[in-house]
N, C-alpha and C positions, 0 to 999 in steps of 0.2 A: 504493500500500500504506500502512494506516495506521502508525500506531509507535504504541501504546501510552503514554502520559505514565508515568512514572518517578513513583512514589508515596513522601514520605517520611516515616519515624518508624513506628513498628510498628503493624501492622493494629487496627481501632478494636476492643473489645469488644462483638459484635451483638447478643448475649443479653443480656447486663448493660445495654446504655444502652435497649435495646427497654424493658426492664424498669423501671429506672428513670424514664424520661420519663415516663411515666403517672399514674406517684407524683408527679414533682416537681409535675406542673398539677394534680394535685389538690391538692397539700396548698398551692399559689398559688392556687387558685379558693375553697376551701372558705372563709377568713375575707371573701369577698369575696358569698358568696349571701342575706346577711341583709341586707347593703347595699345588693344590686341586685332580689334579689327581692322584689316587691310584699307587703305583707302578705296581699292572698288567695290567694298561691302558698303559701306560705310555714306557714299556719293548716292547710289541708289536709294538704302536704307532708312530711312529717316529715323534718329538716334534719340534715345529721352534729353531734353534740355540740359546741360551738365550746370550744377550750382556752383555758386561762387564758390566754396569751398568744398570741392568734389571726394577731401582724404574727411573731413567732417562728415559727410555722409554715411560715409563707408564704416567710421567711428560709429557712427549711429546705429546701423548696421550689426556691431560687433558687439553693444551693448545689451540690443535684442537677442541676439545668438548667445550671450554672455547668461542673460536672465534665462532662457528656455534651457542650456547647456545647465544653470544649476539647480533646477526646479527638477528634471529629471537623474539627475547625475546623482543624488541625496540616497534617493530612497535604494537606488540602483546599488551603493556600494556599502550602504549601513550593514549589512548583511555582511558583506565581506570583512568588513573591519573587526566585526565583533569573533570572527569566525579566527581572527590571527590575534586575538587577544586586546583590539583596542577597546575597550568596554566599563562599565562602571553600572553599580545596582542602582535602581530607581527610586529615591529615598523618598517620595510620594505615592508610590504603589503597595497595596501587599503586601509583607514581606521585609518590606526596608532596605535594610541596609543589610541583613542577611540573607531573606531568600526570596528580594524585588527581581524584577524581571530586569534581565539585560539589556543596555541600550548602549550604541556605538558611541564613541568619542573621536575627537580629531577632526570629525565630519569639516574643519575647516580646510583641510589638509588637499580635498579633490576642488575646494570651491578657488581657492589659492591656485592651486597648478592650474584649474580651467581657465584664471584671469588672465594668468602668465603666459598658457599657448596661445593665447586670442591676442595679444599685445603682442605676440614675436612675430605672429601670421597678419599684425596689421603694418609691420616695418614698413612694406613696399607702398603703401598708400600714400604717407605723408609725401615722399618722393614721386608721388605719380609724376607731376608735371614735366618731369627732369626729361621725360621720353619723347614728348611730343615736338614735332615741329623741328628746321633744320636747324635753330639755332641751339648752338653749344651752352649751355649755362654752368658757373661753375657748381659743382659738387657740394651741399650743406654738410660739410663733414663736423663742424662744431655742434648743428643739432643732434646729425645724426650717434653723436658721442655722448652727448647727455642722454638720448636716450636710451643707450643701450649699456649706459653706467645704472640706470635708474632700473632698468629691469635687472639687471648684475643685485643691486641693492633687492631691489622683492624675493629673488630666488635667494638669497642668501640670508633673508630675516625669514623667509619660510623654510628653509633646511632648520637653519638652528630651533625654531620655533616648533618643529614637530620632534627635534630630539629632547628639547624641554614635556613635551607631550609622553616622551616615550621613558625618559628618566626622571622626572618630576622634579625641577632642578631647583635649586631652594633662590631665595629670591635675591641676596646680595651676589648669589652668583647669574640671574639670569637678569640685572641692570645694565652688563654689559653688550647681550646682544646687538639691542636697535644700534650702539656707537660701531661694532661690527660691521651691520650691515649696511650702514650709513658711508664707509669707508671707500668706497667706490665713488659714490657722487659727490663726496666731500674733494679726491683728487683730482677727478676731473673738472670740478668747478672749479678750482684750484688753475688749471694749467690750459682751461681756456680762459683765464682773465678774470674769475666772477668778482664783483665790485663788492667791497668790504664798507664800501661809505653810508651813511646813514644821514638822511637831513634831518636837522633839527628846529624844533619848534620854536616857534616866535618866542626873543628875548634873551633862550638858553645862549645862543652862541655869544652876546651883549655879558652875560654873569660870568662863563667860562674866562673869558677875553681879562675879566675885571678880575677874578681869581688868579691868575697868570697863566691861563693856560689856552693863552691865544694861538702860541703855537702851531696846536693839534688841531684846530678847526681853519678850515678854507671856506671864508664867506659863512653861510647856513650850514655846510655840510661838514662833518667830520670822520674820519679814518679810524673805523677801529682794529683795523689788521687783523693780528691773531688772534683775537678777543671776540672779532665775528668770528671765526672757522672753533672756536668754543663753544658759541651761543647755538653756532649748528649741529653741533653736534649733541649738546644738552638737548632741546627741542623733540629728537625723538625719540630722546630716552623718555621724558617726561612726559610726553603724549602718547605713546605706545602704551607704559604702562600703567596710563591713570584709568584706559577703557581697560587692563584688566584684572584693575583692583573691584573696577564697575561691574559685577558680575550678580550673577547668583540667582537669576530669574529670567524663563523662557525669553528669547527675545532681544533684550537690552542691550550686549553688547553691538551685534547688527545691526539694533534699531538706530544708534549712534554714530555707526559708520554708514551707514544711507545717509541721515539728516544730513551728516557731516559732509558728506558725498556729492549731496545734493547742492548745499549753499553751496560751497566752492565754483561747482560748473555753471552755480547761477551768476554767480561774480565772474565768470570767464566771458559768459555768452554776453556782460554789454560791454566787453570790446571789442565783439568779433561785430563786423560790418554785415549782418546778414538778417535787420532786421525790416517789414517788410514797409515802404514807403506809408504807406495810407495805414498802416499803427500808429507809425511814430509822429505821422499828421494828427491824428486825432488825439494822441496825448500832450504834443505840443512838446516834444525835448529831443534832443540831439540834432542830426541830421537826415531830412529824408531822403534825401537823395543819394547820398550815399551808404542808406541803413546803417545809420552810426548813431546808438544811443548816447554815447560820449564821444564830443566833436571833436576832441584833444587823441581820443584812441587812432593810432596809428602808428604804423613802423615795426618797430622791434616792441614795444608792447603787446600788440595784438600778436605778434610772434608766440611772447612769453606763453601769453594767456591763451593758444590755442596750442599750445604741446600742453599746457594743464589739463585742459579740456578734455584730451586724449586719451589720458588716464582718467583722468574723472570719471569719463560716460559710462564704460565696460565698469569699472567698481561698482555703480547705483544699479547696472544690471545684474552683477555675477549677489552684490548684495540683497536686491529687490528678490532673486532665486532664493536665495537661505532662508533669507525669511520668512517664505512661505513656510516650510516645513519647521523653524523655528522659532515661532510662534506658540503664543499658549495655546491649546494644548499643545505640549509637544513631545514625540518619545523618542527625536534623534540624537539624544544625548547632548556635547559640551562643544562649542567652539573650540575651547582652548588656544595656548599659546601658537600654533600654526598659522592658524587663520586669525587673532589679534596685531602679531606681529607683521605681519606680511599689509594689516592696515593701516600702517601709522602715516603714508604719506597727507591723508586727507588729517587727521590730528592735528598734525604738525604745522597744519597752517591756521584752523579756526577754535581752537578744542581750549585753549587757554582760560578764558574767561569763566569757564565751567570745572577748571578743575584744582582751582588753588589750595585746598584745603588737601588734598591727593599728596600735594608736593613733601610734604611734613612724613611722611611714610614711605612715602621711597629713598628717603635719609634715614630711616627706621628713625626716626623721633617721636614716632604714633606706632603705638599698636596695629597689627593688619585689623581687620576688621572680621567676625564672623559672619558666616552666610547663614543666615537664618531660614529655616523651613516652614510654611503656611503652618495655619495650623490643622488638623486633621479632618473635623469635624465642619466648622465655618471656612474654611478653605482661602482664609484671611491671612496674610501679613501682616505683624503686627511689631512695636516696638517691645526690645526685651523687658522693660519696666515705664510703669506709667508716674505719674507726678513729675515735679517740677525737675528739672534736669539740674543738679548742681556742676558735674564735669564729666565729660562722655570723651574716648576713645575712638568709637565707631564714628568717622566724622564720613561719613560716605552719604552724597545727595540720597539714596536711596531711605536711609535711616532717615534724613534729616525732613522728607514728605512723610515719612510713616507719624512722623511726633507730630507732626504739624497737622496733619489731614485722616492720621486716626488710621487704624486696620483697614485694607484693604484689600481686593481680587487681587491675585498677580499679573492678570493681563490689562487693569485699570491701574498699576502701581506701572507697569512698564510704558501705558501708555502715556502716564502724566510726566513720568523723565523723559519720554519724545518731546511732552509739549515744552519741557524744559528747555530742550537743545535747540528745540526751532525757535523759540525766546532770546534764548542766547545767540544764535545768528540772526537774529533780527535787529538785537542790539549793536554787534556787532558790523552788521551793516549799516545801522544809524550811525555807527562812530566813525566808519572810514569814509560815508559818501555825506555826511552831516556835522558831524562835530570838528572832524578832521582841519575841514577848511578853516576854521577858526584859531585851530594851532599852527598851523602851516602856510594858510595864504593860500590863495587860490586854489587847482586845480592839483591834488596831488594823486601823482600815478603808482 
């Protein structure tokens, strides 16, 4: 008699991915038919429109096949993981912690490698244009070097990040990874020129100057040398591991890296020139004619901010897949450090504002925090003691809505640190496109 395998994480969506797979190879093949097509196909043929930025599409493309790739990829391999030992008891089922039913771990481990073949298989895109047409253009080899330090940096915070999975490695030894795996794009930022200067806000250069230390400042701006190739390197130590001190309910760490995922390629897409005339009429801001929400974006900005972008799209899709099956309910076990580490490039740019109180414990000056279990009956999260708080240890957002807003579901507890972080990028965009101008002067990029 056969048994059936045990499937886990929630059934895939068959309509929705039937649907979207179609989409995504078209909008990957479409900037790719002028290059492969002969000009006598092509003169006949009548060819779909090609967009102003024809490797963003393709991006787009890679995001859908990103999200379908990890929606089905989950359920497909939980079975196998648990079958070589990745696995952990269900401390909310049955049984508990001694004879709970089995549920895979690591599961971040295939969603990581699926982002990583989709990013290596989208190299030739950013490049399309380079084919077309008799004129010679020179070679992007400084892009093409950052980004292929930057994928160097993911496959190497996800090797290390699943051997922490696989040895459980204590935590003043696993601070070093993210500087690790940083160590790539830190050289090569390095030895293409990356600019160490920083401008300063209205006044400060006036008080330095008065202090004596006029020196070190040129005009508004000053050099901080070795002191930024520090500060970068700090960044992803502290934002890697403040999502995975953030843990301990279905959900939460991925819900974070979407949000986080998501601002970012919002703040990319208004410098890319591609939005559409009669929008930007009808709200009245940037340029329509050249779908330029910001009139000042151009050059090597809109450069920066569309290789961000790149990475951006494919993460909100491989992450938008996890999710699904990551969600409460959920029986596919633990992110873990594989798939945390392997997210820290979106952290490391907006995640600050939301995680200072984190920082005090990854210098062990705070106790870790424990992960507290609903409770059995009411199926509530609650704080470990109620009255007045004279001094707490657990300083983790999560504890700190429980005191505030009382027991709750876990899937209304994860979703109120969503509305958190979408607050936090909200504010966070009021400070750089609103308050900014106030310290800085004009328009800063």
């Amino acid at each position: 008699m056969s048994v059936t395998p045990h499937t886990y994480g929630h059934p895939p969506p068959v309509l929705l991915t039937a649907t979207l797979l179609p989409i995504s190879l078209l909008f990957i093949a479409n900037p790719l038919l002028p290059i492969l097509l002969p000009a006598t196909i092509t003169d006949v043929l009548p060819l779909p429109r090609q967009p102003t930025l024809p490797a963003l599409q393709a991006n787009v493309g890679f995001a859908l096949l990103a999200f379908v790739g990890a929606v089905w990829i989950v359920p497909k391999i939980g079975g196998a993981f648990v079958e070589k030992g990745l696995k952990g008891r269900d401390l909310l089922k049955p049984g508990g912690r001694t004879n709970g039913p089995w549920v895979p771990e690591s599961l971040g481990l295939p969603c990581a490698s699926l982002y990583i073949a989709l990013m290596m298989l989208f190299i030739p895109f950013p490049f399309s244009h380079l084919f077309k047409g008799e004129v010679l253009e020179q070679f992007p080899q400084r892009e093409l070097t950052l980004y292929l330090s930057s994928l160097l940096a993911l496959l190497t915070a996800t090797l290390l990040g699943f051997i922490d999975d696989l040895f459980d490695i204590r935590w003043r030894h696993k601070l070093p990874i993210p500087i690790v795996a940083a160590v790539p794009t830190l050289l090569v930022y390095y030895s293409v020129g990356g600019v160490t200067s920083v401008v300063l806000p209205k006044g400060v250069a006036g008080w330095l100057t008065s202090t004596g230390l006029g020196w070190w400042i040129d005009g508004n701006v000053i050099d901080l040398g070795p002191i930024y190739y520090i500060y970068l390197v700090l960044l992803p130590t502290f934002t890697t591991n403040s999502i995975n001190i953030l843990a301990g309910i279905n959900g939460v760490e991925v819900t974070q890296a979407l949000i986080i995922a998501l601002s970012v390629a919002l703040n990319d897409l208004l410098y890319l020139p591609i939005w559409p005339e009669g929008f930007l009429r009808f709200v009245n801001v940037g340029n329509p004619k050249e779908g330029r929400i910001l009139e000042w974006a151009a050059g090597e900005v809109v450069d920066r901010h569309l290789m961000s972008l790149y990475f951006m799209a494919p993460l909100v899709g491989v992450c938008a897949g996890f999710l699904w099956h990551n969600w409460y309910d959920s029986d596919n076990g633990l992110l873990n450090p594989s798939r945390v580490m392997f997210e820290k490039p979106p952290p490391a740019r907006t995640r600050i504002t939301l995680e200072i109180l984190e920082f005090l414990r990854l210098v062990r000056l705070e106790r870790l925090p424990v992960r507290r279990n609903p409770d059995n009956k009411s199926q509530l999260k609650s704080p470990a003691k109620a009255g007045q708080i004279i001094s707490s240890t657990n300083l983790t957002i999560i504890n700190f809505l429980l005191v505030h807003f009382g027991p709750m579901h876990e899937r209304s507890l994860c979703t109120l640190v969503g509305a958190v972080q979408i607050a936090c990028s909200g504010i966070a965009f009021g400070i750089r496109y609103g308050v900014g101008a106030w310290f800085y002067g004009g328009e800063r990029r």
